[in-house]
C-alpha positions as CSV (number, residue, x, y, z in Angstrom):
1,X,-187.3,-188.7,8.6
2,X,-190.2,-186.5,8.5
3,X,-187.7,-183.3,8.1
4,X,-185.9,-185.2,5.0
5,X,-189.6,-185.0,3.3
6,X,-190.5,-181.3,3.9
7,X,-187.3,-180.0,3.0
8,X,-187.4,-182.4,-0.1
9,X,-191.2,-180.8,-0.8
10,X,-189.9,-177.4,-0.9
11,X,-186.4,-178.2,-3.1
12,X,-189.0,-179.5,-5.9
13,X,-191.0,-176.8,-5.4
14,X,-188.3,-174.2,-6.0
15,X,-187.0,-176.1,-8.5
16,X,-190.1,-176.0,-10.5
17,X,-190.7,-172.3,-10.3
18,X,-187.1,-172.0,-11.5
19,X,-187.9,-173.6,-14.3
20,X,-191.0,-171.9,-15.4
21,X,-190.3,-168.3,-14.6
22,X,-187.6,-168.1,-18.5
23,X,-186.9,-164.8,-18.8
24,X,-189.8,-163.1,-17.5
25,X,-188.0,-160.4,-15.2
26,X,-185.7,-159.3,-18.3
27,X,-189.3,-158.4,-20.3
28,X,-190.9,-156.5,-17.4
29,X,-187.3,-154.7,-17.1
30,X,-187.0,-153.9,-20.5
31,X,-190.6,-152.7,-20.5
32,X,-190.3,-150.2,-17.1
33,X,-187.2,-148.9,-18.9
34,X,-189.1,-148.1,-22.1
35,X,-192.0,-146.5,-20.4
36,X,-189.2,-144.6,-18.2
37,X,-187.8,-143.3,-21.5
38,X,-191.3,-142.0,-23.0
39,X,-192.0,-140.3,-20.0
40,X,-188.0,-138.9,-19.9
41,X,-188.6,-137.5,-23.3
42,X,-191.8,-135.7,-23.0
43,X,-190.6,-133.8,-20.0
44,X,-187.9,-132.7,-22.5
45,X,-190.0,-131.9,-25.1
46,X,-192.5,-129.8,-22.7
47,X,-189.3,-128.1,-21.2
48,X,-188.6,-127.1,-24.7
49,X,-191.8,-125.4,-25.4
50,X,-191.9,-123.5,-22.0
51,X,-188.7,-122.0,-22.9
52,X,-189.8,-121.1,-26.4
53,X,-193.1,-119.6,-24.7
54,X,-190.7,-118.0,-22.0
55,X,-188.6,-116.1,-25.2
56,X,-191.8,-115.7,-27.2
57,X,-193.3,-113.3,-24.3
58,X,-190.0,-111.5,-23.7
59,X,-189.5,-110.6,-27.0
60,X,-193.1,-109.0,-27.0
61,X,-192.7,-107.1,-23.6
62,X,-189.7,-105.7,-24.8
63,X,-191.8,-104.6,-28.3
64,X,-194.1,-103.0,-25.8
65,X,-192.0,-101.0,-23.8
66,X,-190.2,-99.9,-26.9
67,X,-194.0,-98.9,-28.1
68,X,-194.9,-97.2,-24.8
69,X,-191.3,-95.2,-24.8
70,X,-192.3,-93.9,-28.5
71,X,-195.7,-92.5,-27.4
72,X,-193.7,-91.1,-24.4
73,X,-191.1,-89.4,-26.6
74,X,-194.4,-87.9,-29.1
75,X,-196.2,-87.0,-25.9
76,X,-193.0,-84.6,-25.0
77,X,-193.4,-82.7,-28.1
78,X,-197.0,-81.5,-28.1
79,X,-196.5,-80.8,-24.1
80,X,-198.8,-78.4,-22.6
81,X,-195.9,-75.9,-21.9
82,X,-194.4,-75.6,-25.6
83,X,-195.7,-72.5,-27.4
84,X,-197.0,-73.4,-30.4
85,X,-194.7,-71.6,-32.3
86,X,-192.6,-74.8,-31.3
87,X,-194.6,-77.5,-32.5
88,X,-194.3,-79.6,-35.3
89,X,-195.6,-78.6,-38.5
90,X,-198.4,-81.3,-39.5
91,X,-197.8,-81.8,-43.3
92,X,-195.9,-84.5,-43.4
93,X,-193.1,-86.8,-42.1
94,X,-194.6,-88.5,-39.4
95,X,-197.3,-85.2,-38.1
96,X,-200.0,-85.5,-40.0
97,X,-203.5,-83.6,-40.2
98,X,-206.0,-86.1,-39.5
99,X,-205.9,-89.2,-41.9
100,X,-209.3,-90.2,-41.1
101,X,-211.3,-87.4,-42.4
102,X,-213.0,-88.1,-45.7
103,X,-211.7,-87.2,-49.1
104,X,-208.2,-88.2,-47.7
105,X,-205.9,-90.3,-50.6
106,X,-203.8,-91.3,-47.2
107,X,-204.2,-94.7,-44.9
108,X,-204.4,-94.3,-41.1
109,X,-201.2,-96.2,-40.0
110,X,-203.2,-99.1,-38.4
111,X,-203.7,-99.8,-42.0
112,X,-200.0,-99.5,-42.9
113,X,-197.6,-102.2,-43.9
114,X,-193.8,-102.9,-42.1
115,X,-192.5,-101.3,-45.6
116,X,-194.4,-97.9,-44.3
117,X,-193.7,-97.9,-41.0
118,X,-190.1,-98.0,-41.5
119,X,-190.3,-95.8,-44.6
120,X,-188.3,-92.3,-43.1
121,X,-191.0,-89.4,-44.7
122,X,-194.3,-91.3,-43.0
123,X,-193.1,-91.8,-39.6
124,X,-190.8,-90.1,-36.5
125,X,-187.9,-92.3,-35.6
126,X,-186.9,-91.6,-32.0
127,X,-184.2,-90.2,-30.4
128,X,-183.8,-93.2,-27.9
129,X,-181.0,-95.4,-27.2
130,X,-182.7,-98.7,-26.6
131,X,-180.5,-101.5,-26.5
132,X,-183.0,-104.1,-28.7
133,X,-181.5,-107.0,-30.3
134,X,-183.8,-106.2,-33.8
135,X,-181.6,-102.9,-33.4
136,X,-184.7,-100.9,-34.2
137,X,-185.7,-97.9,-32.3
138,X,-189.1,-97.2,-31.8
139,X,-191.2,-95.1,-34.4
140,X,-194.3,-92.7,-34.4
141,X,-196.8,-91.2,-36.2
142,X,-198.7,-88.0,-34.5
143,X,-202.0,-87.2,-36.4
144,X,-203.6,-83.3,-35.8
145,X,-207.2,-84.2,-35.1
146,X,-210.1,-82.2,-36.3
147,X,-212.5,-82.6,-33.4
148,X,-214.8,-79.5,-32.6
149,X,-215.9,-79.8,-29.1
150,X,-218.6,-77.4,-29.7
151,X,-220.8,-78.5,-33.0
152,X,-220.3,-82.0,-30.9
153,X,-222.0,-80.9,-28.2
154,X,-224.5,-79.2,-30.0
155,X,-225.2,-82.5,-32.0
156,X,-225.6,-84.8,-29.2
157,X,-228.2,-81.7,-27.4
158,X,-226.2,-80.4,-24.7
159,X,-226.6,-76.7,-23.9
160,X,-224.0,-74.4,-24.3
161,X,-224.6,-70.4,-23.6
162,X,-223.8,-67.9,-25.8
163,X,-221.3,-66.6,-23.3
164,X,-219.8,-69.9,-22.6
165,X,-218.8,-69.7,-26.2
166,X,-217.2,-66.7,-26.4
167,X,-214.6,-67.5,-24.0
168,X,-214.1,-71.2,-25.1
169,X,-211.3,-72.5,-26.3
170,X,-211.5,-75.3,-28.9
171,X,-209.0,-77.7,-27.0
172,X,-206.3,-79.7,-29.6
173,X,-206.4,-83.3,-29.5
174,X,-203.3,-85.2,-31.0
175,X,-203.6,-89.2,-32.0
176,X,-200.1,-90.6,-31.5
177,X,-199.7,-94.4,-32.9
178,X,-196.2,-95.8,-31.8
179,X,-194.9,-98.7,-33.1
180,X,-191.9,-100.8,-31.5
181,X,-190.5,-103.7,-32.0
182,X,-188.9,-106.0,-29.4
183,X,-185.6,-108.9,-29.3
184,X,-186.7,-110.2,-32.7
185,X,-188.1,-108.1,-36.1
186,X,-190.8,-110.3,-35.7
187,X,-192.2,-108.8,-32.3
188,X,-194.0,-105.9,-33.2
189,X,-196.1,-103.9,-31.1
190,X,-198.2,-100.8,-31.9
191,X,-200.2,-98.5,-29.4
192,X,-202.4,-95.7,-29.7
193,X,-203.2,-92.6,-27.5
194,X,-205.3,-89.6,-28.1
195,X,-203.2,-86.6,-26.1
196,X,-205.4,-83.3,-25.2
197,X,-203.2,-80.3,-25.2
């Protein structure tokens, strides 16, 4: 008889957390399934930007390549073994005398616009083949500098002989800006390298 009571203890007690627990599993459920879902959809949403990023940093490796192949391609023509008979003349489209000295009307081209850059009598389109999805090939501007190694050297005190100077030879130095421009017209890139012949 004892057994009849114990096993009649515990039928009420189930029965009485039966009837008090209503529906509470469904609302934890359906809240573990939202917060699943939130977190589901920023994963996407960060995914999303990586890949964005990912493009974004392609399209400006390939604008710097295209840059660095364009100051490669001006470097060829000034070249230490051309006789300058063979170099460019520099009064105009794309070789310039120096467009920093004062009393100049002209911009150096880190001043210049897109408009100027791809204007065909201020720059040097190269020769190249690149296979860019802007379809622009990379362009250059090569500036003649005016840079007297000696009356610098006399400025900042260094001593130079007077037979020193009468076998020196005032060396050229060429500033070459490139500009290229990567998968997108967007992606620009310009570089800059002074080039002592």
């Amino acid at each position: 008889m004892r057994n009849n009571s114990v096993y009649d203890f515990r039928f009420s007690m189930h029965r009485a957390l039966k009837n008090s627990q209503g529906g509470v599993v469904l609302l934890v459920a359906m809240i573990m399934v939202l917060v699943i879902a939130v977190v589901g959809l920023a994963a996407i949403r960060g995914s999303g930007l990586q890949e964005m990023m990912a493009g974004n940093l392609r399209d400006r490796n390939l604008a710097f390549q295209a840059a660095e192949a364009g100051l490669r391609s001006a470097e060829n023509t000034i070249r230490s073994d051309i006789a300058l008979s063979e170099l460019p003349s520099f009064d105009g489209n794309g070789h310039f005398d120096d467009l920093n000295k004062t009393g100049g009307d002209r911009e150096p081209p880190s001043l210049w616009s897109d408009d100027v850059w791809k204007a065909n009598g201020s720059t040097v389109l190269t020769a190249m083949s690149l296979e860019l999805a802007s379809g622009e090939q990379p362009r250059y501007v090569m500036e003649k500098l005016v840079v007297p190694v000696t009356l610098a050297a006399a400025a900042d005190g260094s001593a130079i002989d007077i037979a020193s100077l009468d076998t020196f030879e005032e060396p050229e130095f060429y500033r070459i800006s490139s500009r290229g421009t990567g998968g997108t017209v967007n992606a620009n890139v310009t570089l800059q390298s002074v080039y002592k012949r």
